[in-house]
N, C-alpha and C positions, 0 to 999 in steps of 0.2 A: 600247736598240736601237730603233730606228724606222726607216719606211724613207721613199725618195724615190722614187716613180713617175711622175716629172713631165720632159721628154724635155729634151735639149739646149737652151742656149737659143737663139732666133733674135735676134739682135743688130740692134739697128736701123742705119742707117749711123753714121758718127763720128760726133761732136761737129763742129756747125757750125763751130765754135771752134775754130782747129789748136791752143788754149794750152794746152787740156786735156793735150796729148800734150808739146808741146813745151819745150825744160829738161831735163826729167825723166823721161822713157820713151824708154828704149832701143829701139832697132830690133831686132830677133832676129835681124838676122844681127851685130849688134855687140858680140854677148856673147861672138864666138870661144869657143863650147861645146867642151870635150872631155871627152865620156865615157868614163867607165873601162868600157874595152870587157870586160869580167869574163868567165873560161868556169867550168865547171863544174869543180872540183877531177879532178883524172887519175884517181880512184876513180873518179869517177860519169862518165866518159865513155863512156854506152853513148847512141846514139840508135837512134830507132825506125827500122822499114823505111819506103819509102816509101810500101807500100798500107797504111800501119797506123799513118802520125803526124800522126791527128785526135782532136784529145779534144773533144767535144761540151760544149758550156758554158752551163746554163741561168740566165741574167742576166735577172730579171724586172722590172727598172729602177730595183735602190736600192741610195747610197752608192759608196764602190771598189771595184768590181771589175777597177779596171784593173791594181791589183797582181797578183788571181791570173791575169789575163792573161797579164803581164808575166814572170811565174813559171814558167809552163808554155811560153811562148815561148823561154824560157831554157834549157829544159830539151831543145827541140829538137820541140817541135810546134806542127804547125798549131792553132786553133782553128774551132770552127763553133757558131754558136750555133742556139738554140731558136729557131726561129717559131715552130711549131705541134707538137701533140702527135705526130704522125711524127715530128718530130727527135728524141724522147724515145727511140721504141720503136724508129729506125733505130739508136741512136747504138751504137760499140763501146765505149766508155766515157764515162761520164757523172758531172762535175764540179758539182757546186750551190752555189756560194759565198753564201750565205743571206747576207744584209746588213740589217738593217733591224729591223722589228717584227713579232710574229707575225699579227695578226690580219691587216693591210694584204696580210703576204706571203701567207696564203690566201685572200685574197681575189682576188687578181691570179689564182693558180694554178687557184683555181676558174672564174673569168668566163671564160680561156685556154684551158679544158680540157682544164690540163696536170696535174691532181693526179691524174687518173685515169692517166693514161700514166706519171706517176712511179710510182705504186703499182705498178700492172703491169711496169714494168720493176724494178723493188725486187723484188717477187715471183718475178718470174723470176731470182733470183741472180744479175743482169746485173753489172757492174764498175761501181759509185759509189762517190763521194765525196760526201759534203759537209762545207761545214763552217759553223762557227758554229750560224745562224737554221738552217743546210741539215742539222743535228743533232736539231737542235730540234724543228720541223716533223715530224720521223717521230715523235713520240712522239701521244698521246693528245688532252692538250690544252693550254693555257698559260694562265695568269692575268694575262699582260702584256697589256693590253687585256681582259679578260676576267673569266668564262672565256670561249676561244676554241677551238675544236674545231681537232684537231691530222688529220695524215693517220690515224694511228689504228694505224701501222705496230709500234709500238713501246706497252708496257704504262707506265705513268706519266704523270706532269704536272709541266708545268713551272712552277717558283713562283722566285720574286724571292729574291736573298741577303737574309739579315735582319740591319739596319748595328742593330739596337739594343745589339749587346753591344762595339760598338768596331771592328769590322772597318769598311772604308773598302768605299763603294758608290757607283759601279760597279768593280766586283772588275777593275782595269786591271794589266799588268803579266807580267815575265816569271815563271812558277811549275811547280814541278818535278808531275810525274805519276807514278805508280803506275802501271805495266802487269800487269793479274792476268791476262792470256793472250796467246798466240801471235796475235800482230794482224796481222804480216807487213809491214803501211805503218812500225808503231812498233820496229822492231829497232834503230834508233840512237837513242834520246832518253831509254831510262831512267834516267840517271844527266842528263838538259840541262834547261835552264828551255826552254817555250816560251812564243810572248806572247798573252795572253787578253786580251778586253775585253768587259763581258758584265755585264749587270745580274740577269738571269734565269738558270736552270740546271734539268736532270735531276738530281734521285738518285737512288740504286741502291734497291732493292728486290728482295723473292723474284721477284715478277712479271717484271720486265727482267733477274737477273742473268746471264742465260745471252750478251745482247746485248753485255754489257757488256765492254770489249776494257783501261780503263783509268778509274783516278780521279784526282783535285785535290783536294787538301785546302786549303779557305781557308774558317776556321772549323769545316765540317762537309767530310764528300768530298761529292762532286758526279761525274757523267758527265764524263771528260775524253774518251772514245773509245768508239764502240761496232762489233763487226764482228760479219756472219753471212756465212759464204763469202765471196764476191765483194765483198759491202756492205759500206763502212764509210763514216764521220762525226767528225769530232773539235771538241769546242766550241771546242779554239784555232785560234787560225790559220795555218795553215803558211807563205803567202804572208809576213807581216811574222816567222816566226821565225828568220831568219838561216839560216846551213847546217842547224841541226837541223830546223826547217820543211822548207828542199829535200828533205833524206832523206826526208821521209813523200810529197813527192809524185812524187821519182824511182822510191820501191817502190810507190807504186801505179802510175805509168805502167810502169814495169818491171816487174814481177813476176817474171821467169821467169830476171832477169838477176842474175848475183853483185856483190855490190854493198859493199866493203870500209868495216867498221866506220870513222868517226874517231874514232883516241882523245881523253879530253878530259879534264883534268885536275879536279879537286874531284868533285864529288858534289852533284848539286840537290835540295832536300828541299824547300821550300816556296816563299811569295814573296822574290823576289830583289829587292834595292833597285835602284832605274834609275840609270845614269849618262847623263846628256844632253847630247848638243854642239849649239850653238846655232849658227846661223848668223846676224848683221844682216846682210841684204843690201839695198842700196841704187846707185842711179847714179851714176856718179863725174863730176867734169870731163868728161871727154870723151864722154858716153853709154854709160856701157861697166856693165853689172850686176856688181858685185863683193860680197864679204864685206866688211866693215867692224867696225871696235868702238869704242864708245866708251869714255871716261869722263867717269860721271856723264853721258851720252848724247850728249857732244860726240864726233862722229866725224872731225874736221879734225887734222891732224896740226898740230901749233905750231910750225910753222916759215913763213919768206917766201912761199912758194908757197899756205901753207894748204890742203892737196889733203884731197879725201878717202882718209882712210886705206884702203887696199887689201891684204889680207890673202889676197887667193885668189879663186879660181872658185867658183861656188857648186855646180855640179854636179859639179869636181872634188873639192873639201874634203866635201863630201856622202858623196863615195865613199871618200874616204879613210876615213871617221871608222865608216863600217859596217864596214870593214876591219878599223879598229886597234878593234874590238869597244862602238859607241854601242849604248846599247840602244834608242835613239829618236835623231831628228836633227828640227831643231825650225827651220825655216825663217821668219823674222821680217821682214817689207818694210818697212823703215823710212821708205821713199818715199815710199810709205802712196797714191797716184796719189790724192788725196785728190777731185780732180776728176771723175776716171774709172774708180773702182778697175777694171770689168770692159776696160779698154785696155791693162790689165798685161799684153800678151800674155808678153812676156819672162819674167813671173814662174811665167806658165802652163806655158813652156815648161818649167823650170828645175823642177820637179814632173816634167811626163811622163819629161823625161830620166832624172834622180835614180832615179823609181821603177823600170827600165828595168832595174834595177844593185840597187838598196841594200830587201832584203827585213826590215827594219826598220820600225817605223810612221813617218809623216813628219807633219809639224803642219805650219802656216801662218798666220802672222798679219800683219794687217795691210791696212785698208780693208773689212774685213768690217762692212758697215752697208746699211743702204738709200740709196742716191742717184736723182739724175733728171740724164738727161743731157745733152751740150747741145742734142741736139732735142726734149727734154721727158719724152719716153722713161723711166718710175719702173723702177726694179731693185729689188726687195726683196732683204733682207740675204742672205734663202732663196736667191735665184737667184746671188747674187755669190757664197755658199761651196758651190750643186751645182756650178759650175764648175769651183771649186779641187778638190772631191772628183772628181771625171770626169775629172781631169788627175792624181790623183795621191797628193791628201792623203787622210790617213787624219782626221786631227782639224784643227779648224781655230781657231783663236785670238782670242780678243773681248778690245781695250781699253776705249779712249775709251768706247766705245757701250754698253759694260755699266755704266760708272759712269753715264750719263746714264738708263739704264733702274730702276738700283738708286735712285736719287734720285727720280723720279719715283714708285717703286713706295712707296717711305718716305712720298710726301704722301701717296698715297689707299690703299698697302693693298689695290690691286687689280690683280690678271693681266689685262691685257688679252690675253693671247694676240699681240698685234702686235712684241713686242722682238725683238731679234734672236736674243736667246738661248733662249726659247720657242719661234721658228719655226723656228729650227734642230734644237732637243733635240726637240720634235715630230715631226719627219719624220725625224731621221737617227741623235735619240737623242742623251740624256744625255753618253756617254762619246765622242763626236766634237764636244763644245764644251767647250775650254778657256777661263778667262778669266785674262786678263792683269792685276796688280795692279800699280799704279807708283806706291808710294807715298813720302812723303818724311819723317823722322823731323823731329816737332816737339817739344820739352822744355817741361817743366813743374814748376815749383816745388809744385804741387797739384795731382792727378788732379782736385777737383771744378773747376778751371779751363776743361775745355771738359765738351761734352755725350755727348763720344764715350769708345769705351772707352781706356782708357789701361794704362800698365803698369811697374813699378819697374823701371829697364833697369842693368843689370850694368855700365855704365859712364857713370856720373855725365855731365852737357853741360857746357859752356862755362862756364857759372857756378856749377857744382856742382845743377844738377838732378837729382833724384831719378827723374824721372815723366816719362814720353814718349807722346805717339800718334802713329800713322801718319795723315797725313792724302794720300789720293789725288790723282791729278794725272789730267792729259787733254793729246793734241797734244803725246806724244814727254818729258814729263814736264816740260812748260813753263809749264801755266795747274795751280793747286791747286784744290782742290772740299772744299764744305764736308758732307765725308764722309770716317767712317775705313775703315782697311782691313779692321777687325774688321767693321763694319756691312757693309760691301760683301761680302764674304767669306759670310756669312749671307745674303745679301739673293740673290746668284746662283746659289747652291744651290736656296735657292726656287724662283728661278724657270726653272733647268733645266737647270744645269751642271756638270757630270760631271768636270771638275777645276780645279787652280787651277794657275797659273805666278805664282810671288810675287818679285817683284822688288824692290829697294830702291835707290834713287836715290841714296841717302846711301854706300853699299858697293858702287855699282856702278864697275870698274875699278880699285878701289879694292888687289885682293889681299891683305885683310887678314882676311878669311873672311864665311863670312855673317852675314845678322844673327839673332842665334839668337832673340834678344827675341821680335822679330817674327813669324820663322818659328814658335814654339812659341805664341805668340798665337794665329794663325790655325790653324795644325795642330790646335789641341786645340778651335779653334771650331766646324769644321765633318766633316760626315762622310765628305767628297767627298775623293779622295787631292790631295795639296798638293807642289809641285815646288818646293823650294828653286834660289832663282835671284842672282845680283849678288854679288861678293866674293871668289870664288875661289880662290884663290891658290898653295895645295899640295895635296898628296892627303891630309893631317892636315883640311884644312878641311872633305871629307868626312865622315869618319869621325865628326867632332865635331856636324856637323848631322846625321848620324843615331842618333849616340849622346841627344843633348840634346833631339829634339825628335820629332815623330809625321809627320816628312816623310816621301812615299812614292819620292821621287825627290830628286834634282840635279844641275844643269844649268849649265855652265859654256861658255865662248867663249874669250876669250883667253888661256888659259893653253894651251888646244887650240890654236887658231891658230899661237901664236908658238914653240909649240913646247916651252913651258917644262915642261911636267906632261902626258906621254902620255896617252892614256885606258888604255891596261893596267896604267900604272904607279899611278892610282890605283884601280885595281880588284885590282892584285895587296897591296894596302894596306888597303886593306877589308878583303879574304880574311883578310890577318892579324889583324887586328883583330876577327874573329869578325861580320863582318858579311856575310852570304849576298848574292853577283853572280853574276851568268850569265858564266861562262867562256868 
């Protein structure tokens, strides 16, 4: 977790050049958006009075907080945020969606003169939430950045998961909680996964246990919730936990109202494995932003016309796929506005919508690098993904640019701090830069044939090869680089990457499953969780990449799209299969 304190950006004017735009960047009114206008289940239809639906929201300027925006908007209030420490002591209830890192966030709280007005209102048993950092922060002190002195509220300190015994770090993902008291927010989620993301954590102790409202077991338990009367805090997030998320903030904004259990079928005991629906989204013929797929990354249908293939809206299939239970939805621009990434308004918009509706985390890739524009105008990579994040993304997606940084860091062996993937995981943290892997399977009669790692693949090549490596690509999976995916894989972890999205070019549209080679190559390379991606084809193909290898997720397109393999149908196939999903 790190944060971002750095304000909107001011956009210089266009590109002198209409070319940058033109082709390829739809107009936003040519997307014809329909959002799934979603309401709250007929349970949860209670809304507030009118002198009494403002929840006060202190947003100290890192990462998304436009989801728990979005959340509580949903929910049927206004917001108002903090200026200054009277909105603290005026508020009637008071929201802290902690985002970022700890030392940065007391810093900011401090210089504001809002940690003293937090305290004082904490103290006075006033009605908060926080969450995540907004957990974190009440405790003593933290060694993320540190040590750093905490508000001091709470007995304990907060220290880092330890990946040395095998657990994957950052601890990302849906995982069930232990409630050991009457919390009041938590009375629907003891049997539900909800979604963490989180490199740092509380434990329990004699000192804190009285705060203590719930645990997480991943490895050791850890703090999932803490409440004293009116205060409470939960390290996950409610905003991206689907309906069990809304429940926790429907009873704190409700409190006093009746609020009917959902039942929910299974039973959550630890981490749940992710199913992911993918979106390619790109411009079609006519200007129009659509869903696409390829195979093997050609998205042209093979016929006279040659169009691009068109599978749907990107903010309706969005909505769907929260519906039919994604546990993530993974937005990919394959447009890539290579000229202008920050002119993507379109793409921008397709985030704010989405998020608006689907309380799931969202990812985005695609053009995340530094450019200069055509009036000269430099963006660092930093400013082109606070963008995406202030629109919407929770995580954001590095290609091309991280093999180019991974390469460079191979000759000298030095951080320069400048990649994208550094200045990203810097300010916003590890577990909001995913990196994209496109690699293409090459055979070999002899692993000592190249310099890279290699590996005996379960199904002989062309000429009876024994021996394969993955060698990366760049630009849509078109130019190769003389770098494998094992090296790359290592190399981005280094330098600040919080997960991997592993693709293969060779099984991509392919339906014939994933490639397990691969996937357990890398899975067992690195300690960062790893998303099996390309191949698809049944909900057996699941089960077999998580039986076969150390993926923490997988992540599928067209079998979603077209309709062929529902996402419950491969989740109720797991289930059988003895493999833990969030219901």
């Amino acid at each position: 977790m790190a944060a971002a304190f750095s304000p909107p950006l001011q956009f210089s004017s266009a590109p002198s050049s209409a070319s940058a735009f033109s082709g390829h960047s739809p107009s936003v009114h040519s997307l014809n958006f329909n959002p799934l206008k979603l309401r709250p289940s007929r349970a949860f239809s209670v809304r507030a009075s009118a002198d009494d639906s403002v929840v006060t929201l202190l947003d100290y300027g890192a990462g998304n907080v436009r989801s728990v925006r979005n959340a509580i908007r949903f929910l049927g209030y206004d917001i108002k945020d903090v200026q200054e420490p009277a909105d603290i002591l005026n508020a009637k209830r008071l929201v802290f969606p902690g985002v970022g890192a700890f030392a940065p966030a007391m810093d900011v709280l401090e210089k504001k003169g809002l940690a003293e007005a937090l305290c004082t209102y904490i103290e006075q048993d006033r009605p908060f939430l926080g969450i995540c950092l907004g957990l974190q922060l009440l405790f003593e002190s933290s060694e993320e950045n540190g040590p750093v002195k905490g508000l001091g509220l709470i007995p304990g300190v907060v220290g880092r998961f330890d990946s040395s015994n095998g657990f994957r770090v950052p601890h990302i993902g849906w995982n069930a909680v232990k409630v050991t008291k009457d919390s009041q927010i938590l009375d629907d989620i003891g049997n539900r996964h909800v979604y963490f993301v989180h490199s740092y954590r509380a434990t329990p102790s004699d000192d804190n246990k009285e705060w203590i409202s719930s645990t997480c077991n991943y490895d050791s338990d850890f703090i999932a919730s803490i409440r004293r009367g009116n205060v409470h805090a939960v390290q996950f997030h409610p905003e991206k936990s689907g309906e069990a998320g809304l429940s926790v903030l429907r009873r704190f904004l409700y409190p006093k109202s009746e609020i009917t259990k959902v039942p929910v079928k299974g039973r959550a005991s630890k981490l749940a494995k992710r199913v992911i629906a993918c979106l390619d989204v790109r411009a079609n013929d006519n200007g129009d932003l659509v869903v696409t797929k390829g195979d093997q990354y050609d998205v042209r249908e093979q016929t006279v016309e040659n169009e691009v293939r068109n599978l749907g809206k990107p903010v309706d299939l969005a909505g769907q796929y929260y519906t039919d239970g994604a546990d993530e939805v993974s937005f990919l621009n394959i447009t890539g506005f290579r000229d202008f990434p920050l002119g993507d308004l379109p793409m921008l918009q397709v985030l704010k919508y989405a998020s608006e509706n689907v309380f799931v985390p969202l990812t985005v890739g695609g053009g995340i690098r530094d450019f200069t524009d055509g009036n000269g105008r430099y963006y660092s990579s930093l400013e082109v993904a606070s963008e995406y994040f202030r629109s919407g993304a929770d995580k954001v997606s590095i290609g091309s640019d991280a093999v180019y940084a991974a390469e460079e860091y191979l000759k000298t062996k030095v951080k320069t701090g400048k990649t994208s993937i550094e200045q990203i995981s810097r300010v916003y943290g590890n577990q909001a830069v995913v990196i994209s892997i496109d690699p293409r399977r090459v055979y070999l009669k002899d692993p000592n044939d190249v310099e890279f790692k290699s590996v005996r693949v379960s199904k002989p090549g062309p000429n009876n090869e024994q021996f394969a490596w993955y060698q990366c690509t760049v630009n849509g999976g078109r130019e190769g680089r003389s770098i494998g995916a094992y090296e790359l894989a290592q190399v981005v972890e280094e330098l600040g990457a919080g997960e991997i999205l592993l693709n293969c070019i060779d099984c991509d549209g392919q339906g014939q499953g994933f490639d397990i080679d691969l996937i357990k190559l890398i899975s067992d390379a690195v300690s960062i969780p790893v998303i099996a991606s390309s191949g698809a084809g049944s909900a057996e193909h699941f089960s077999e990449v998580f039986s076969k290898t150390n993926a923490s997720a997988a992540l599928a397109a067209g079998i979603f799209h077209r309709k062929e393999v529902p996402i419950q149908a491969v989740k109720e196939h797991l289930l059988k299969e003895g493999v833990e999903v969030r219901a």
